[in-house]
C-alpha positions as CSV (number, residue, x, y, z in Angstrom):
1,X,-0.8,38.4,95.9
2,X,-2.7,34.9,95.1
3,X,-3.7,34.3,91.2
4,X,-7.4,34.9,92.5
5,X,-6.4,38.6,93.4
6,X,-4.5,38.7,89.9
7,X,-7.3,37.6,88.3
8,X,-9.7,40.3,89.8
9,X,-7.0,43.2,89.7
10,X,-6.6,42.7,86.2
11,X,-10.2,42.5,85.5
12,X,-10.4,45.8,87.8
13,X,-8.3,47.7,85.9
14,X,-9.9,46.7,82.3
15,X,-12.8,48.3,83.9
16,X,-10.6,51.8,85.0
17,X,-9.4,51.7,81.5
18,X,-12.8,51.4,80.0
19,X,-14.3,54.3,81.9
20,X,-11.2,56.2,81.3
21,X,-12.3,56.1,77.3
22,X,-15.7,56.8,78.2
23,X,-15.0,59.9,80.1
24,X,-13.4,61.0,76.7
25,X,-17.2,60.9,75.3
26,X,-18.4,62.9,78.4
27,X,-18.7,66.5,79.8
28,X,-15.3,67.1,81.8
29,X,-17.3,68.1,84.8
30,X,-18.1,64.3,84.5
31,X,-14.6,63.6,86.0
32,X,-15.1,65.3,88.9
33,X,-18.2,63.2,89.5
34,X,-16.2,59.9,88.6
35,X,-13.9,60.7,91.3
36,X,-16.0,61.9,94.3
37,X,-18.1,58.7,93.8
38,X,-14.4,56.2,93.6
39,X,-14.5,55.5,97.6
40,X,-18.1,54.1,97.7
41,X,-18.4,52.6,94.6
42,X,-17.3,49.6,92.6
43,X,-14.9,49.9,89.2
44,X,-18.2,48.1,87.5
45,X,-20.7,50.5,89.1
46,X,-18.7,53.0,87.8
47,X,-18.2,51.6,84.6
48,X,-22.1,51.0,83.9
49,X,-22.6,55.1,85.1
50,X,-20.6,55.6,82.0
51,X,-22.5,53.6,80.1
52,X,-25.4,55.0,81.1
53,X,-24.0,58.8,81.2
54,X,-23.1,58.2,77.5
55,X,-26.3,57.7,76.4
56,X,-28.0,60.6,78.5
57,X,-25.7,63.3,77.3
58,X,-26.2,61.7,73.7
59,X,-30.0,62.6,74.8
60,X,-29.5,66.1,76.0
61,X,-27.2,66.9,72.4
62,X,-29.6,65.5,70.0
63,X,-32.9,66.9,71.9
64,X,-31.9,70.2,74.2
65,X,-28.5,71.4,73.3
66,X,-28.5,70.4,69.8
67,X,-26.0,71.8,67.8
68,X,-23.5,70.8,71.1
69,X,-21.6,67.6,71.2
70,X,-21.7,65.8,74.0
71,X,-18.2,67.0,75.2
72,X,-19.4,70.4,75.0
73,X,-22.2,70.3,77.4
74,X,-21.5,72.4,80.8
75,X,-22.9,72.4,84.4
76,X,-24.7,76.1,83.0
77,X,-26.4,73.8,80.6
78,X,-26.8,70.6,83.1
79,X,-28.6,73.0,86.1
80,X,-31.1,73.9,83.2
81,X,-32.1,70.2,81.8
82,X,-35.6,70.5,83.9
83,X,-37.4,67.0,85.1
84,X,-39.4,67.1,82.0
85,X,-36.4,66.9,80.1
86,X,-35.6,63.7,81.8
87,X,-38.7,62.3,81.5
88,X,-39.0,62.7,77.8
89,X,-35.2,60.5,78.0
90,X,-36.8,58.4,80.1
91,X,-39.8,57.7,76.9
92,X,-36.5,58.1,74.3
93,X,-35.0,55.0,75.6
94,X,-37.5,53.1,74.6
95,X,-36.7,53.3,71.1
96,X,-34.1,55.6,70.0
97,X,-30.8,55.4,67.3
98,X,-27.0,55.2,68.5
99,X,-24.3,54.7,66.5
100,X,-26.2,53.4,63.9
101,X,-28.0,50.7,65.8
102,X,-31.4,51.1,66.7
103,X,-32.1,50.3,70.9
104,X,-34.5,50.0,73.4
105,X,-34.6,49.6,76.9
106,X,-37.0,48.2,79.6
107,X,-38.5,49.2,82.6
108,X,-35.3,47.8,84.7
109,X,-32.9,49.5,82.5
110,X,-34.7,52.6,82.2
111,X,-34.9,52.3,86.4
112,X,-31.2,51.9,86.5
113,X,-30.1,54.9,83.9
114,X,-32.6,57.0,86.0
115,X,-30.8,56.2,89.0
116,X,-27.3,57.0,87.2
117,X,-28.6,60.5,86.5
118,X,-30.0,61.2,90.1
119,X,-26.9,60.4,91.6
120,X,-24.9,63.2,89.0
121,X,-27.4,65.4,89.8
122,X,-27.6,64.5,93.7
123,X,-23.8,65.4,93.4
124,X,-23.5,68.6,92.0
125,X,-26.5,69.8,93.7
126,X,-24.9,69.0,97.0
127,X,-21.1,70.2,96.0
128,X,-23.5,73.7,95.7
129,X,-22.7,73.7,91.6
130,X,-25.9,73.8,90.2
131,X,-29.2,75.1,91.9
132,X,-31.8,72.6,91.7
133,X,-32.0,68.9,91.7
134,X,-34.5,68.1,88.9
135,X,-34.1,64.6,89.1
136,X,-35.3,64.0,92.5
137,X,-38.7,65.2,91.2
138,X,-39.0,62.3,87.9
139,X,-40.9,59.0,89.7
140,X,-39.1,55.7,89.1
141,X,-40.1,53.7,85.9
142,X,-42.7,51.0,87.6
143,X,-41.2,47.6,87.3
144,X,-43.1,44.7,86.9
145,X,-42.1,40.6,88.0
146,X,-40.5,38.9,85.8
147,X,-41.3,35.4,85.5
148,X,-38.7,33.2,87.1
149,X,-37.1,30.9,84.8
150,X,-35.0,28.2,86.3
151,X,-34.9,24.5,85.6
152,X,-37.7,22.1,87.5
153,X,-37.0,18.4,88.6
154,X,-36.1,16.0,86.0
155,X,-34.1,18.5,84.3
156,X,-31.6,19.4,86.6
157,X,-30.1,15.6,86.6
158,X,-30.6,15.6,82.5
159,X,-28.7,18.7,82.0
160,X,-25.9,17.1,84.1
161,X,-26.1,13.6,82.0
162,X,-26.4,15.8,79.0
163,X,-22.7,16.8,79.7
164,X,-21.6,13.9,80.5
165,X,-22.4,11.9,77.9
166,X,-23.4,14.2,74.5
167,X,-26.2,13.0,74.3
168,X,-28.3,15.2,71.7
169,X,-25.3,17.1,70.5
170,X,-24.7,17.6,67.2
171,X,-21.5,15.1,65.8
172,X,-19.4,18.2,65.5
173,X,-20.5,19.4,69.3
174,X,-19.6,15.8,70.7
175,X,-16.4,16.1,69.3
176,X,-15.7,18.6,71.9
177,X,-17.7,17.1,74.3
178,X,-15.6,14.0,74.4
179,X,-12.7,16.3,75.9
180,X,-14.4,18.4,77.8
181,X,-17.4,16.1,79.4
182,X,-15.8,15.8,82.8
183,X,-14.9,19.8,83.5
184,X,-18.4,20.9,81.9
185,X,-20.1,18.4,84.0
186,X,-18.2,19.9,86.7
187,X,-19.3,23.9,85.8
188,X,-22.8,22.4,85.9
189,X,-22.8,21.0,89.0
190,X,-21.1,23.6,90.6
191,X,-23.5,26.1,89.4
192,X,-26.7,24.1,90.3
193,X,-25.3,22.8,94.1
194,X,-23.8,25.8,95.2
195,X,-25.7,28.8,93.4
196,X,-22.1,30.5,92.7
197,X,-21.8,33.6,90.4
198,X,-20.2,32.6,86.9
199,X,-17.7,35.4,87.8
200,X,-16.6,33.9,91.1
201,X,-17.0,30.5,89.4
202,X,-14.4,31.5,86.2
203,X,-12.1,33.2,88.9
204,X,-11.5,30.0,90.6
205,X,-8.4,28.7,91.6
206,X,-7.2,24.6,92.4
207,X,-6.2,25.9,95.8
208,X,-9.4,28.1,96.5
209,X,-11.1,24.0,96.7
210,X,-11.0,22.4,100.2
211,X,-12.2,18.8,99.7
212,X,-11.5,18.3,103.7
213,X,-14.1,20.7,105.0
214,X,-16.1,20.7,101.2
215,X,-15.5,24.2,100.9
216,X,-14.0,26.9,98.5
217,X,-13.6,30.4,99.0
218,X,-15.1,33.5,96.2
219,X,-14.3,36.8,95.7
220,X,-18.0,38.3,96.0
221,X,-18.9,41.4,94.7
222,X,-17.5,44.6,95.9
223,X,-14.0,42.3,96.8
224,X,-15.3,41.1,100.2
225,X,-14.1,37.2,100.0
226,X,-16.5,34.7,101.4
227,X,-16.9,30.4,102.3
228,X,-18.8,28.3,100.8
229,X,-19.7,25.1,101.2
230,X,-20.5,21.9,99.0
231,X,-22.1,18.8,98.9
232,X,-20.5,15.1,98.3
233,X,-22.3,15.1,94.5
234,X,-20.2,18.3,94.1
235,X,-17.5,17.0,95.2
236,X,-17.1,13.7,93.3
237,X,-17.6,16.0,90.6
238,X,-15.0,19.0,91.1
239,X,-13.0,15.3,92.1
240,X,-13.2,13.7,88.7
241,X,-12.5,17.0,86.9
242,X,-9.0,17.9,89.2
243,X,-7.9,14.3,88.5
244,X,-8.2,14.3,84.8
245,X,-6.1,17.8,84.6
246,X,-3.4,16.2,87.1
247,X,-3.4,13.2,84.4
248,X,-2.7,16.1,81.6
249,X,0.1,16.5,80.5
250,X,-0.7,19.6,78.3
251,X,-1.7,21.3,81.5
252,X,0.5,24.8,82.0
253,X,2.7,24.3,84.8
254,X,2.1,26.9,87.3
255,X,-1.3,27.6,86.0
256,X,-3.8,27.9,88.4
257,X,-7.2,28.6,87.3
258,X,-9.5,25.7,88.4
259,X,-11.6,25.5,84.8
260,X,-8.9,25.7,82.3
261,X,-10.5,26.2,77.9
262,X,-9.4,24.3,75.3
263,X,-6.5,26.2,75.1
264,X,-5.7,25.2,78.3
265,X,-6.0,28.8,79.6
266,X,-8.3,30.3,82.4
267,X,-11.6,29.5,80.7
268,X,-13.6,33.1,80.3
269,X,-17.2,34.0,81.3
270,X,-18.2,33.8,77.3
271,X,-17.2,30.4,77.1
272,X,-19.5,29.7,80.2
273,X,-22.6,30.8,79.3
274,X,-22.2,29.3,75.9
275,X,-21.8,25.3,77.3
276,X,-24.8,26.4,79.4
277,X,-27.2,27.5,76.6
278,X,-25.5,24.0,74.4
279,X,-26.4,21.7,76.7
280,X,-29.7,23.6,78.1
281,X,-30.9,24.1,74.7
282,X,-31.3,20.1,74.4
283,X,-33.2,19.9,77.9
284,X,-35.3,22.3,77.7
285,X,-35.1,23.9,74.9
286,X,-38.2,26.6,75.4
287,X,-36.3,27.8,78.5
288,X,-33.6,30.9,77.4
289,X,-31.5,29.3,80.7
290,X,-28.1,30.9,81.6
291,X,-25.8,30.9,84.5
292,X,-27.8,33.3,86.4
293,X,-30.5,30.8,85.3
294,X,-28.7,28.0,87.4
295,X,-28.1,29.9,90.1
296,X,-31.8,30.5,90.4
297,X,-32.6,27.2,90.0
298,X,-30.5,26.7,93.1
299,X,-31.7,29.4,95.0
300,X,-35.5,28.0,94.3
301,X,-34.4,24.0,95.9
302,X,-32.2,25.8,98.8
303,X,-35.3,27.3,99.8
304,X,-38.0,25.0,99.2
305,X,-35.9,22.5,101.0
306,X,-35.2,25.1,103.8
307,X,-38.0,27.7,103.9
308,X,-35.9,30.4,105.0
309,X,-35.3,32.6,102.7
310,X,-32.3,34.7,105.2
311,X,-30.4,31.2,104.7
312,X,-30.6,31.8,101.0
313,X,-29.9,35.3,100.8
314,X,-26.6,34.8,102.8
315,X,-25.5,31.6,100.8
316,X,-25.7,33.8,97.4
317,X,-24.4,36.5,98.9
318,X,-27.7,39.4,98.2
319,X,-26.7,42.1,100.4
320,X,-30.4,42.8,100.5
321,X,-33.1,40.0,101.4
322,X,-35.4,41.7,99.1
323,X,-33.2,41.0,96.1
324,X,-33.8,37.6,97.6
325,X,-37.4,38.2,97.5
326,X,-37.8,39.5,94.1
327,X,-36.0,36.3,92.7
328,X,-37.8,33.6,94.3
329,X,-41.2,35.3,94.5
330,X,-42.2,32.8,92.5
331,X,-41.9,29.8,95.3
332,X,-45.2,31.6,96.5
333,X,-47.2,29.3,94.1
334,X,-46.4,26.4,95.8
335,X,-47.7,27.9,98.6
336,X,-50.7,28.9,97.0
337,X,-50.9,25.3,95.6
338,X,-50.7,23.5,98.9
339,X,-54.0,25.4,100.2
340,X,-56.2,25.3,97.5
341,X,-57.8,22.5,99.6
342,X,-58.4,23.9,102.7
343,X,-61.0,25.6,102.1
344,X,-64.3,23.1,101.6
345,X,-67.7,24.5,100.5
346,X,-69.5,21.4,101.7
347,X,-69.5,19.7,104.8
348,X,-68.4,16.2,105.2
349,X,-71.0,13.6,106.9
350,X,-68.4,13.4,109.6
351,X,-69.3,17.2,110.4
352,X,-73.3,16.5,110.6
């Protein structure tokens, strides 16, 4: 087994332990709804149903069954919860009280705890343990667009040259920046010429980079394993950044990770998003931009440059073109902007 598949077991079975603690918050019917789900799901689905199971059953103890604990809630009780009761914990999340912290959710994460709770209820109705499937009869929380943030023209070079040479960092931040210019340089321009997910980028290995055919392979979501490919400004890049750790003497032998911290360990996704909001915060500094924020900006030039939007779906590896859709929906201003023209009200003396 490669470090790659280390990398991913491990974080695979953080995940199993995590829901494994959750599960200890839930109804035990729960685990037999953990388990018929396994085969189709991801550990991360999974996880996020407990997540999202947690604060339901928090819901149904503190509103229906009070006087119950979570824990102590049974299918009896779970074939009563009606689909008013769920849409009154659909209004509850938008301000409620857990653990001391007050909460709220939007319309996406209302629209995904909804879902959570369908599929429970989808499976018990259909294993024949409870009578009715309430849920099916709640409507899905409308979502609206939301504005795509992502950086536009000068600032993709500037947060680049940002990296590279401090500039606009405080003294204390280009301290660090003088030893770590050339591998943040090389996060960056990963992110923004290849659109790569910050967790395939921080699972990266030296060998998963082919500088002969400009390629590397990922571990995309759900484990499938996929090739992508890379430009020459990418490459002189990733180039510089191998070099100066082969020229490091501090470098762990037998360490593999591609984008090592300061500790000269596997860098985490933590320490990614922070360089990105350090160095975006200088270029554009009304812009929240994270990683996903990069890979949108990408996502935005592949297409404008290509105007095929299945292209850019399989390149960032959306299963679904819509997902694809719902990202760049935005690009349809440019369209918009490149017809407002077309249509004259007077006639030109030519047309006389």
């Amino acid at each position: 087994m490669g470090d790659a598949d280390n990398f991913y077991q491990e974080r695979n079975f953080k995940n199993m332990d995590r829901i494994e603690e959750l599960l200890s918050e839930l109804p035990p019917f729960c685990e037999d709804f953990f388990r018929g789900v396994e085969q189709r799901t991801s550990t991360l689905t999974r996880l996020n149903y407990a997540y999202d199971l947690r604060i339901f059953f928090y819901f149904l103890s503190q509103k229906k069954f009070r006087g119950k604990q979570p824990q102590e809630i049974t299918l009896e009780d779970l074939d009563s919860v009606t689909d008013t009761d769920i849409e009154i914990f659909l209004s509850f999340l938008s301000n409620y009280r857990f653990r001391g912290k007050r909460l709220s959710c939007d319309e996406r994460a209302k629209a995904r705890k909804l879902s959570t709770v369908r599929s429970l209820f989808k499976y018990f109705f259909n294993k024949g343990l409870i009578e009715v499937n309430n849920s099916a009869k709640v409507q899905t929380p409308k979502l609206h667009e939301k504005e795509i943030i992502r950086l536009e023209g000068d600032e993709i070079s500037e947060i680049i040259e940002t990296a590279e040479s401090g500039n606009g960092l405080s003294r204390r931040a280009q301290k660090y920046n003088e030893k770590t210019a050339v591998r943040d340089a090389a996060i960056l321009t990963l992110f923004l010429g290849t659109g790569i997910r910050i967790s395939e980028l921080v699972g990266l290995n030296d060998e998963s980079i082919d500088f002969t055919e400009r390629s590397f392979v990922v571990t995309r979501k759900g484990g499938n394993q996929a090739i992508l490919y890379f430009s020459e400004e990418v490459a002189d890049a990733l180039g510089a950044y191998i070099a100066e750790k082969e020229d490091d003497p501090r470098v762990p032998e037998g360490e593999h990770a591609l984008f090592l911290s300061m500790q000269y360990r596997r860098i985490t996704v933590r320490a990614v998003e922070n360089l990105v909001k350090k160095y975006a915060r200088i270029v554009s500094p009304l812009k929240k931009i994270t990683p996903h924020k990069l890979r949108s900006t990408y996502g935005t030039n592949l297409y404008r440059e290509t105007g095929d939007i299945y292209i850019v779906a399989d390149v960032l590896g959306h299963k679904d073109v819509n997902t694809t859709r719902r990202h760049y929906a935005a690009i349809t201003e440019d369209h918009r902007r490149s017809v407002a023209g077309k249509v004259k009200l007077h006639k030109d003396d030519d047309d006389e």
